[in-house]
N, C-alpha and C positions, 0 to 999 in steps of 0.2 A: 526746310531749315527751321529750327527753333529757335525764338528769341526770350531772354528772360525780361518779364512784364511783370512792372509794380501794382498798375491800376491798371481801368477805365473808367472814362466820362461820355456817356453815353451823346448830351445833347449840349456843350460846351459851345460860350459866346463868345471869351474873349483872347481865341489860341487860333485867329488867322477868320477869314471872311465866312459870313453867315453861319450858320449851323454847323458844327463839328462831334464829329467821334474822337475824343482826344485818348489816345495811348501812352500810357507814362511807361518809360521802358525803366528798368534797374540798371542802376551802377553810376559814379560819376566822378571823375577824378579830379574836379575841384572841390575845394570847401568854403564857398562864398559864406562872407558873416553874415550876410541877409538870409540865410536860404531856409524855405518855408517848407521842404519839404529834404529834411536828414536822412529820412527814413526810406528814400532811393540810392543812397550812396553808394551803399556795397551792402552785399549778402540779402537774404532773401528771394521777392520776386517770385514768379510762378512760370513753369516756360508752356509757351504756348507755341504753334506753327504757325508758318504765312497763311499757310489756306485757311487754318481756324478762324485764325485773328477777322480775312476777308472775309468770311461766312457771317462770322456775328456784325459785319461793318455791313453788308448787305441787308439785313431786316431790318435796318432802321433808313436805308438807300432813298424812299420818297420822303423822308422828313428832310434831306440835306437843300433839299431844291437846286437852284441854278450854281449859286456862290457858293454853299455851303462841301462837308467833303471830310476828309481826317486827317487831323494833326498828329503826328509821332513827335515825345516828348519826352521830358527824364526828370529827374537824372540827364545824362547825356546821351541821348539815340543814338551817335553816330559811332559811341564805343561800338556797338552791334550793328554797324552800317550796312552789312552783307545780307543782313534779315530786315533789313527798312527796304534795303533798295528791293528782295524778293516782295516783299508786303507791298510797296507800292507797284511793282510792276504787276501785278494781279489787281490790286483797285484801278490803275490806269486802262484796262483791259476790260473790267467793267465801266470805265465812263465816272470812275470817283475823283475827285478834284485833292489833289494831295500837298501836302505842307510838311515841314521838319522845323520843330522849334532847336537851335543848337547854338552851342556858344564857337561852333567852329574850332575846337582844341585838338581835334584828330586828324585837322585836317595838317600835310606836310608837303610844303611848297616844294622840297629838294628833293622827295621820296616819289619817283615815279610809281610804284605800287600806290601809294598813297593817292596822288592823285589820280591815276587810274580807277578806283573806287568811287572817290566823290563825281567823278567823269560818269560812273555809270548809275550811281543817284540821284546828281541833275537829273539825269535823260528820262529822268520819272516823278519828276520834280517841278509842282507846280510852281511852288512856294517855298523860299526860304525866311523862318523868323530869326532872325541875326541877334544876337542877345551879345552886346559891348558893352561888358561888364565897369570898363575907366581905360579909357585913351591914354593913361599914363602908365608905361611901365611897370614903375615902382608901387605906385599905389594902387596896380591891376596885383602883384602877385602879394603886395599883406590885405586886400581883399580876398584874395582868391587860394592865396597859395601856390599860383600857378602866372607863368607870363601871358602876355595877351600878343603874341609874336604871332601866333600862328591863327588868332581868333581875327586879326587884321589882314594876315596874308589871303583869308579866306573871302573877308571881304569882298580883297582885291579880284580874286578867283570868280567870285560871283559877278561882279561889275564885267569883267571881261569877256564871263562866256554872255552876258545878258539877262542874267538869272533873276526874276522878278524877286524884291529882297524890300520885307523891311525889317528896320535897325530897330531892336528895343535896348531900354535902358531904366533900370531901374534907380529911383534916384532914394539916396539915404540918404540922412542927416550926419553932417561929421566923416559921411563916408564919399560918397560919388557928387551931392550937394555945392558944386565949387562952381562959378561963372567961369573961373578959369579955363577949368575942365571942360565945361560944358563949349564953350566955344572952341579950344581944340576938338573935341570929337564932331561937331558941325564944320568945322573945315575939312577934316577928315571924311567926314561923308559926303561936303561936297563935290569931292572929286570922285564919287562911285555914280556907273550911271547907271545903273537899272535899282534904285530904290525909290521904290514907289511909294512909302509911308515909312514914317518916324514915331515910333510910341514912347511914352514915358509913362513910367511903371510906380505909382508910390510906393514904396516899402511900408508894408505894414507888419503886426508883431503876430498874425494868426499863428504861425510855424513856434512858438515860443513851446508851446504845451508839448510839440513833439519830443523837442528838447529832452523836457521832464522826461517823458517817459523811455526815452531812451538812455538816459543818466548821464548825456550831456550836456557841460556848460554853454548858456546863451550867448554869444558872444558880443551881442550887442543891446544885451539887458538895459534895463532905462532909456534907451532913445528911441524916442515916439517919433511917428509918421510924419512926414514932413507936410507944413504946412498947406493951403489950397496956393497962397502966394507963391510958395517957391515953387510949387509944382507949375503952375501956371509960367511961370518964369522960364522953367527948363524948357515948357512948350515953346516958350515964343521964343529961347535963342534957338533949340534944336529945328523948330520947323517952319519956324519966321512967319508963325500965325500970333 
């Protein structure tokens, strides 16, 4: 099966433990205002096969070490989840340690096909990185354009089969930045029981430039990175460090 693929990151630190192959797959059917990377959205991409993708994830195999392994990314991976789940059942087969960064939007709690699929993803699925883009409804879909129903129910999915899971969240100024929020989405997680870490993400404006060259508007032109204080702050409500 072929999958269409934006990038690679050959030797990637901060997309799941130790050392990573990270795979940016194309396509995504949100338009978060933060997002640093437009230029996965839709169109482009190169398609490549599961067996290619394994072959080049193999010659770099001794650098990963124990923890280390390959992250599938986006865009959104799991649009293409039938070439994730082929792609990791060939690195599990080699002894490669696997991860899926997803904001969980394909997933469909009432859609037995559906979760049939993500059913045979876990089953090759070391790691889930859970991206909870704003525990609120309303202010998940004028971030996102899209609800966060199905990014929760996935959660839940993960929590129940035991799915080692952790929960990122990027935090913006004016945007996701709210104590409010932040201590609902901590209540919210603490009722899931296989998440094993809690990240918090600063928003920064590196994605600004792609913007330009794409010829579209910034959406969140002028608001700078949030401070070291409030990032600090998200830590200590979301992970009670």
């Amino acid at each position: 099966m072929n999958g269409k693929i934006h990038s690679f990151e050959s030797f990637g630190t901060v997309d799941g433990p130790g050392i990573r192959h990270v795979v940016f797959m194309q396509g995504c059917p949100l338009r978060c205002r933060y997002c640093h990377n437009p230029d996965t959205w839709s169109g482009g991409g190169k398609e490549y096969s599961a067996q290619e993708v394994c072959k080049n994830v193999l010659r770099y195999k001794n650098y990963y070490g124990e923890k280390g392994g390959v992250t599938v990314s986006g865009g959104e991976p799991l649009l293409q989840i039938e070439f994730v789940t082929e792609l990791f059942t060939l690195l599990k087969e080699n002894g490669i340690h696997t991860a899926v960064d997803t904001s969980g939007f394909t997933f469909r709690k009432d859609d037995p096909e559906s979760v049939r699929k993500h059913e045979q993803l876990l089953a090759v699925t070391d790691l889930v990185l859970l991206d909870i883009k704003h525990i609120d409804e309303e202010n998940h879909r004028a971030l996102t354009g899209q609800s966060n129903e199905n990014t929760l129910a996935f959660a839940k999915f993960l929590s129940e089969r035991g799915t080692p899971t952790w929960i990122r969240h990027v935090l913006v100024p004016t945007q996701t930045d709210d104590d409010g929020a932040l201590l609902r989405l901590r209540a919210f997680i603490d009722t899931l029981k296989s998440v094993e870490k809690v990240e918090v993400l600063p928003y920064h404006t590196m994605g600004e430039v792609k913007y330009e060259k794409l010829g579209y508007e910034y959406p969140l032109k002028g608001v700078a990175p949030p401070t070291k204080e409030r990032v600090e702050n998200a830590k200590r409500i979301l992970t009670g460090k």
